[in-house]
C-alpha positions in Angstrom: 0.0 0.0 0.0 1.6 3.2 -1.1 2.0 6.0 2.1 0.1 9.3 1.8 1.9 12.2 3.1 0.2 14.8 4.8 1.4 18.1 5.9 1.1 19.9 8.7 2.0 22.7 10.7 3.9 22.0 13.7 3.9 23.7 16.8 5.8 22.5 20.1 3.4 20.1 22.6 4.8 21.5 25.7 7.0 25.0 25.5 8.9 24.5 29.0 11.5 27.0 28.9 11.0 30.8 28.4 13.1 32.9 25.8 16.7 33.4 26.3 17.2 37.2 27.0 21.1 36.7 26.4 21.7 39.0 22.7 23.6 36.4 20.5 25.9 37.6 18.9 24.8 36.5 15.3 21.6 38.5 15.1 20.5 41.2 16.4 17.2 41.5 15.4 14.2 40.1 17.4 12.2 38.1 15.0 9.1 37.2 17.2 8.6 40.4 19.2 5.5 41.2 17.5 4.2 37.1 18.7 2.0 37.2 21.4 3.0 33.7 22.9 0.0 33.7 25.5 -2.6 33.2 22.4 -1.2 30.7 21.0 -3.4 27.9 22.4 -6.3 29.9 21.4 -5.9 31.3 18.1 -3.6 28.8 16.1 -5.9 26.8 14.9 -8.8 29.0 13.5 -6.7 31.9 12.1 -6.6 32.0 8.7 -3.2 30.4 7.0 -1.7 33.7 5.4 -1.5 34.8 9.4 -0.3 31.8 10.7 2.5 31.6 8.1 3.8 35.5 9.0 3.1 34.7 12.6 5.6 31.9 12.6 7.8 33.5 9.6 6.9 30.3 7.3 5.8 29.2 4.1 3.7 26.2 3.2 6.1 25.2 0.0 9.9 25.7 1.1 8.9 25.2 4.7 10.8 27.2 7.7 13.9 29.1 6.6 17.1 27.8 8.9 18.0 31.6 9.5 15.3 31.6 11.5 15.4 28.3 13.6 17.8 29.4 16.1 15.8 32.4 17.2 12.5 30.2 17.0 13.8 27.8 19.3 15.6 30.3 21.9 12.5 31.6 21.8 10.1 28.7 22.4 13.0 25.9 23.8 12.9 22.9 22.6 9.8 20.3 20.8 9.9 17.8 24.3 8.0 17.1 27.8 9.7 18.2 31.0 8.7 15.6 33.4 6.8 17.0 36.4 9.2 16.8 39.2 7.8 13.8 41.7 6.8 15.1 45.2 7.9 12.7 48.0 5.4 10.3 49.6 5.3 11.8 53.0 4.8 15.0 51.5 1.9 14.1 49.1 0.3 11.8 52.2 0.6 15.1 54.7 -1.7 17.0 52.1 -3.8 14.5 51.8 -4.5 14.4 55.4 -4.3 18.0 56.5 -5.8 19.8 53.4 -9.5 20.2 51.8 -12.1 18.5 53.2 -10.1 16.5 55.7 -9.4 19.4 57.9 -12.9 19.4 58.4 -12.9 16.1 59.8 -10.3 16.1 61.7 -12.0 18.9 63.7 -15.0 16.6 64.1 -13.5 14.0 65.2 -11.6 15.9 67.7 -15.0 17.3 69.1 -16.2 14.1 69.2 -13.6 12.7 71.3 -13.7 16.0 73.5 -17.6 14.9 74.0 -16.9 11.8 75.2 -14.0 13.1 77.5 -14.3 15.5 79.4 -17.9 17.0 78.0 -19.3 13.7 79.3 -18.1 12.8 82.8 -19.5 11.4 84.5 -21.1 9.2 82.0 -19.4 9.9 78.6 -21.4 8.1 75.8 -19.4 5.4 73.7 -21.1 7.0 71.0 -19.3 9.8 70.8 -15.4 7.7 71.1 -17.2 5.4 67.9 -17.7 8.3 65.9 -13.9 9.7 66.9 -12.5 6.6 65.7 -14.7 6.4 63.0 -13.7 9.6 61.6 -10.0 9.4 62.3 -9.8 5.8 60.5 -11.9 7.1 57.3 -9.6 10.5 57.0 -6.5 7.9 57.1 -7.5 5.6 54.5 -8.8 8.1 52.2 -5.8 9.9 52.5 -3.7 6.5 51.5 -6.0 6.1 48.6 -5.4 9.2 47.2 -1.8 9.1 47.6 -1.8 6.1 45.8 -4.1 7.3 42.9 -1.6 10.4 42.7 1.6 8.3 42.4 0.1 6.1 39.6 -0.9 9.0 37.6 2.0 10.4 38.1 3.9 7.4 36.9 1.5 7.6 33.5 2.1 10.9 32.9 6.0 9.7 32.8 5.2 7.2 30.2 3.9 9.3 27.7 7.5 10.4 26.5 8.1 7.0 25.6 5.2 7.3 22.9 6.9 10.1 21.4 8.5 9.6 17.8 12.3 10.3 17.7 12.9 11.2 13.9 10.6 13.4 12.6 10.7 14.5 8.7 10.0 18.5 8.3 10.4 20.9 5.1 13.1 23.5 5.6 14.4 26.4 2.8 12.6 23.6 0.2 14.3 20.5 1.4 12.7 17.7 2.9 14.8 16.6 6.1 15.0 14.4 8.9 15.7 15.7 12.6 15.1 15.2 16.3 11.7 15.6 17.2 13.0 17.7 19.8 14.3 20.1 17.1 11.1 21.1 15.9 9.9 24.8 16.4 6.5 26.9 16.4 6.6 26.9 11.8 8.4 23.8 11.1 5.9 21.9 7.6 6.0 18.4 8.9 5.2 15.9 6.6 3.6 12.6 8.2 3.0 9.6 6.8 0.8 6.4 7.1 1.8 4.8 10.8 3.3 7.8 11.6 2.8 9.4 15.2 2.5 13.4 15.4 5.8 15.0 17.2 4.1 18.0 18.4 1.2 20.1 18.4 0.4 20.6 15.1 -2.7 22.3 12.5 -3.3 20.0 9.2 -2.7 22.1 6.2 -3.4 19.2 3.4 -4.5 15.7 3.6 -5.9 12.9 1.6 -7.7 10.1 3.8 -6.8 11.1 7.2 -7.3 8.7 9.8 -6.8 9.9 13.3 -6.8 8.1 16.6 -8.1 9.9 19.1 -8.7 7.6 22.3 -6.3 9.0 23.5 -7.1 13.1 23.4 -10.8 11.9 24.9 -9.4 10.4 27.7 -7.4 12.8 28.7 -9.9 15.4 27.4 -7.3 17.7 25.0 -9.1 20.1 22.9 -8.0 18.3 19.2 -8.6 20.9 16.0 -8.2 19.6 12.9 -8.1 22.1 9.4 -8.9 20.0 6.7 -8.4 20.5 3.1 
């Protein structure tokens, strides 16, 4: 079966690190001070494509110029996930017990065991001492619980850089190219093919019987936008 490529416009998943203020000294010229970076969830999608291509200094036939991919990625970093730094267990399990709606039970259950002793001498109710424990034990194993659920999701969030491609084939100065999938920036022209995963946050410029799995973006309910032509 032959492979249908499809082209697309790639922006970055994740940008983790902000611009580099440091003047290089080959340019000396700020290419994206007019890019307003906090609109680009919003906007890159639905704006029409002669913007997105001056926004991002691009052009759908030759691709991204190279003169302009060192500034692109100083100013965006680079195409990858920054894994979430793991909290320690005894820190996650001390705001599970102490914070939200636990607080509010362990001030019950404190006045509970205060109405059993002293509040009821001489003859405290055992009522009161259940509904202590009670309390105490469900804060304690809810807390566990949670802990638990935040450490495995935690540990799947990890995972998902393992499901990113490596190579990735883009269109620069009207050569097609392959390079790190941590190289691409914000106006890189990916091309994809059949089987092919998507390296990055991207809008679909041309296509011929796209087939898109997206189990995945439900699940984890992410917006997905899709330009078809």
């Amino acid at each position: 079966m032959a492979n249908k490529d499809y082209e697309i416009d790639g922006r970055q998943q994740y940008p983790t690190t902000t611009a580099n203020t440091t003047t290089r000294q080959n340019s000396s010229i700020d290419l994206w001070a007019t890019v307003d970076t906090s609109r680009l969830d919003q906007d890159v999608h639905v704006i029409p494509l002669d913007s997105l291509f001056q926004r991002f200094h691009t052009n759908q036939r030759t691709g991204l110029s190279t003169t302009f991919v060192p500034d692109a990625r100083a100013q965006y970093g680079s195409n990858k996930i920054t894994p979430r730094q793991s909290p320690g267990c005894f820190w996650l399990l001390f705001k599970q017990l102490f914070m939200g709606f636990n607080s509010i039970l362990w001030l019950a259950g404190i006045l509970a065991f205060i109405a059993y002793q002293p509040l009821g001498a001489p003859t405290p109710s055992i009522t009161n001492l259940g509904l202590g424990v009670v309390l105490f034990l469900v804060i304690i194993f809810n807390a566990i619980l949670n802990v638990y659920q935040e450490i495995k999701s935690i540990k799947i969030v990890a995972s998902f850089s393992k499901l990113l491609p490596t190579i990735a084939t883009v269109r620069r100065d009207g050569i097609e190219q392959q390079i790190a999938a941590d190289e691409i920036v914000p106006g890189d022209i990916i091309l994809i093919r059949m089987g092919d995963k998507l390296p990055a946050d991207c809008r679909f410029l041309a296509c011929d019987g796209l087939k898109v799995n997206i189990l995945f973006f439900i699940f984890w309910k992410i917006r997905l936008s899709l330009l078809l032509f």
